[in-house]
C-alpha positions in Angstrom: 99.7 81.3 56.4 96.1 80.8 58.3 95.0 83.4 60.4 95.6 81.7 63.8 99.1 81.0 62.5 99.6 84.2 62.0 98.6 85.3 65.5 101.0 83.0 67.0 103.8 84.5 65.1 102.8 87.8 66.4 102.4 86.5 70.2 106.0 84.6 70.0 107.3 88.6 68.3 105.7 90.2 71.4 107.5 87.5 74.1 110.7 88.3 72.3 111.1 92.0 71.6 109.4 92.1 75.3 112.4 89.7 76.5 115.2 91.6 74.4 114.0 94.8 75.9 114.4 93.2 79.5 117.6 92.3 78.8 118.4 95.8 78.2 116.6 96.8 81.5 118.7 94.5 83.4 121.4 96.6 82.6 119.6 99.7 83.6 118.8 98.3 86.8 123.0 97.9 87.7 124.0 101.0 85.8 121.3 103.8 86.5 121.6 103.9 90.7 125.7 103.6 90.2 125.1 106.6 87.3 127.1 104.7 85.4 126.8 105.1 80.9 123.9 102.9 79.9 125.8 102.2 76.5 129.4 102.4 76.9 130.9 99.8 78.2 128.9 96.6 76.7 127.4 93.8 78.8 130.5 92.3 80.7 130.4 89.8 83.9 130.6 92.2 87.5 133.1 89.3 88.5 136.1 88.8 86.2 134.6 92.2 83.9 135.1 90.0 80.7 133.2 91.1 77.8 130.0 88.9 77.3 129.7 87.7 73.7 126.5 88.2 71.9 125.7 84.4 71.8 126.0 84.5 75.9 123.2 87.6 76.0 120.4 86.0 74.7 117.6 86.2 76.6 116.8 83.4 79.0 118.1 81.3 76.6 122.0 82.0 77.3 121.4 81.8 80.6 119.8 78.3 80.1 122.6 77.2 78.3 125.0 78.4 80.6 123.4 76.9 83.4 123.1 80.0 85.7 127.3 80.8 85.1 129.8 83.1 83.4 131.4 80.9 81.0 135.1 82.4 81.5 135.0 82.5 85.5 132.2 80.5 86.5 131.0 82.7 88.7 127.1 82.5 89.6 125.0 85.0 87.2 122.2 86.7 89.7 118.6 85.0 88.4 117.2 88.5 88.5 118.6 88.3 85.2 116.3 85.8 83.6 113.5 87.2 86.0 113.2 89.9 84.4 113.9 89.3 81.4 110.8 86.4 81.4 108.8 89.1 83.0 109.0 91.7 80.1 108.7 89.0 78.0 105.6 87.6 79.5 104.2 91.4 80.1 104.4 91.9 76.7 102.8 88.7 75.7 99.5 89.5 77.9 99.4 93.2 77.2 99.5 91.7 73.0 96.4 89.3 73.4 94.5 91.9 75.4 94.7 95.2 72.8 96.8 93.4 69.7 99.0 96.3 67.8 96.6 99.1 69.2 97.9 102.0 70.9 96.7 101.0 74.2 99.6 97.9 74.0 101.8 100.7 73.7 100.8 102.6 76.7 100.1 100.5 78.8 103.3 98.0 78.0 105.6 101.6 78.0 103.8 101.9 81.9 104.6 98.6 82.8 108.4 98.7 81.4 108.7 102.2 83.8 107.3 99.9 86.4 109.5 96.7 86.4 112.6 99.2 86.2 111.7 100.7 89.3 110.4 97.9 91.3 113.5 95.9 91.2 116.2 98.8 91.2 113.7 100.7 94.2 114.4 96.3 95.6 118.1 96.5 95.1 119.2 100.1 96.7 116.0 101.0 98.3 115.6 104.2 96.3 113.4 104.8 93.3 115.2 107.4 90.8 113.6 110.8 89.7 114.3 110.1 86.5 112.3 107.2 86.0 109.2 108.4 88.2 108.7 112.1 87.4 109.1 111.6 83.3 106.5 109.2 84.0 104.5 111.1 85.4 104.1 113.7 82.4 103.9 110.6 80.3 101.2 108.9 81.2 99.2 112.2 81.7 100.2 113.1 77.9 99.1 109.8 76.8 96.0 110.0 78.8 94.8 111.9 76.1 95.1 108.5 73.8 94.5 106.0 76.3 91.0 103.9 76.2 90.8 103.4 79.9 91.8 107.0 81.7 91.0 110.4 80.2 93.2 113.1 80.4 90.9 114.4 84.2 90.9 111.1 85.6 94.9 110.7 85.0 95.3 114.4 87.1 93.3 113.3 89.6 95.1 110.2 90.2 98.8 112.1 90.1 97.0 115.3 93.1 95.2 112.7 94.8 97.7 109.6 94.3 100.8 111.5 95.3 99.1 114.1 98.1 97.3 110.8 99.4 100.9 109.1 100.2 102.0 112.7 100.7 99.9 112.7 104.1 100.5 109.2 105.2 104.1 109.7 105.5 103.6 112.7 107.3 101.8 111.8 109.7 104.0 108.4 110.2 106.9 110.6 110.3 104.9 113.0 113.2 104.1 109.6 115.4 106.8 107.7 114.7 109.7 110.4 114.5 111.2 108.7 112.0 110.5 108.2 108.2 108.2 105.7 106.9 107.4 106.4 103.3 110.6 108.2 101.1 109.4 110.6 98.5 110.3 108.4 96.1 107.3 106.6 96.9 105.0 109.3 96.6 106.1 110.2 93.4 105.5 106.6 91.8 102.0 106.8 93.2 101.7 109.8 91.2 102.7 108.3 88.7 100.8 105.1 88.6 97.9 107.8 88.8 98.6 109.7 85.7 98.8 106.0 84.1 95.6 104.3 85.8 93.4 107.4 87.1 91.6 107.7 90.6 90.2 104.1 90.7 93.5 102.6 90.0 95.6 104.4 92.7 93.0 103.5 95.4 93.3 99.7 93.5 96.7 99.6 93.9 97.1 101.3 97.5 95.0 98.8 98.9 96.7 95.7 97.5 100.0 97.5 98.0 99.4 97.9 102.1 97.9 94.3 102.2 100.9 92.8 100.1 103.3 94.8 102.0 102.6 94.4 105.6 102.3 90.8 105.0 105.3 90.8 103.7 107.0 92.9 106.3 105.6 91.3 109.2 107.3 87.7 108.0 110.2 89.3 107.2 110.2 91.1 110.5 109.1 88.0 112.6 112.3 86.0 110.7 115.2 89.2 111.3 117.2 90.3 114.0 116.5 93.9 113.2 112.3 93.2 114.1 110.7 96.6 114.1 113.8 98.3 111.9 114.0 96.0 109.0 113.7 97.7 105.8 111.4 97.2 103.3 111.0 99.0 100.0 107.5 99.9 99.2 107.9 100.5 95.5 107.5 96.6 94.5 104.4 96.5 96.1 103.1 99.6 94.8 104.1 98.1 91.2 102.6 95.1 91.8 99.3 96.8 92.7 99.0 98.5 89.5 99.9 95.5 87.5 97.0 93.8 89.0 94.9 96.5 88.9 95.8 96.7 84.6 94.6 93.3 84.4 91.8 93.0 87.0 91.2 95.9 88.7 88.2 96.8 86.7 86.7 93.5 87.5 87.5 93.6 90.9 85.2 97.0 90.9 82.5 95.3 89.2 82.2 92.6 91.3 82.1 94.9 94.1 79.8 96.9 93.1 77.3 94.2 91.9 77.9 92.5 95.2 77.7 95.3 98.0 76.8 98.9 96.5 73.7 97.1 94.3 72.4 95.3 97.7 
């Protein structure tokens, strides 16, 4: 087998264990926020509860074949499924062509996992769970000490600083507005993304995170009845910050230094 055979065999392996694994996280997306057994029962429809047979849970692929349906009641299978399924699967892929089999795949893909897990539970019951968010945080300040990209200072100062950071905007929201703006749950995952990313990466992914986010929330405001009161869950954004700031951040720092600090 050639060498750039070879590689393509290992990039196809990384888009399928990353796929598999999302399947599995599509299931602790329903069962964790219901505290339900991750294991026990197996994959069944939420409709009709009928088992699912192994040849209907492959990833993307079943539902594909299926055409978006349960095949014993017909009842519309959520997309979310696929999504994230394609998502890890795609994460995995790009994570793979950037390190290869080095430990830094494994650090940063095990950051991104914690990170799609949240985002789209924190998206479904506007919470984001302890236990996803504070064993992160001791993770990624453990592997700091392995990491290329953060040492084991720059991941501390990116949990005191990330977390204190969202810490003090929340209360001082909460001390203007009377109400909450920001849940702890939020100020944990900064933390976390901070013990993952280091000082640079939390201010990265704050910035995009705000910008992202109150674009978003101003459509979605300007387009509900509830204007002002309509809810919407910060976590995603804060995910999506750090996933850009993983792939481009640096660059983005770069550039702006070349461009403005150098002039």
């Amino acid at each position: 087998m050639s060498p750039d055979a070879f590689q393509a065999v290992l990039q196809t392996f990384s888009f399928m264990v990353g796929a598999c694994l999302g399947s599995f996280f599509n299931v602790v997306i329903h069962r964790l926020p219901a505290k339900e057994s991750l294991v026990h029962p197996g994959s069944r429809c939420p409709n009709c509860r009928h088992t699912i047979a192994f040849y209907d849970n492959i990833p993307v692929l079943s539902y594909l074949l299926l055409r978006g349906k349960c095949r014993h009641c017909r009842s519309p299978i959520s997309f979310r499924y696929p999504l994230v399924e394609t998502l890890t699967g795609a994460m995995a892929l790009l994570l793979y062509n950037r390190y290869g089999l080095h430990v830094q795949f494994l650090i940063e893909f095990s950051f991104v996992a914690i990170l799609i897990l949240i985002a789209f539970i924190d998206l479904d019951t506007y919470t984001i769970p302890n236990v996803l968010s504070l064993p992160g945080i001791v993770a990624g300040l453990g592997l700091s000490f392995f990491s290329l990209r953060v040492t084991w200072i720059d991941s501390l100062l990116g949990i005191l600083i990330g977390g204190g950071c969202l810490y003090l905007l929340a209360y001082c929201y909460q001390r203007l507005r009377h109400q909450e703006g920001l849940g702890g749950g939020d100020i944990k995952l900064l933390g976390m993304i901070g013990a993952f990313v280091g000082l640079p990466g939390v201010v990265f992914t704050l910035l995009l995170a705000s910008l992202v986010g109150s674009a978003t929330g101003l459509f979605l405001m300007a387009h509900s009845q509830k204007g002002l009161s309509t809810m919407v869950p910060f976590g995603p954004f804060l995910a999506f910050g750090a996933v850009c700031y993983l792939f481009w951040g640096e660059d983005f720092f770069r550039w702006y230094m070349n461009e403005f600090a150098g002039s």
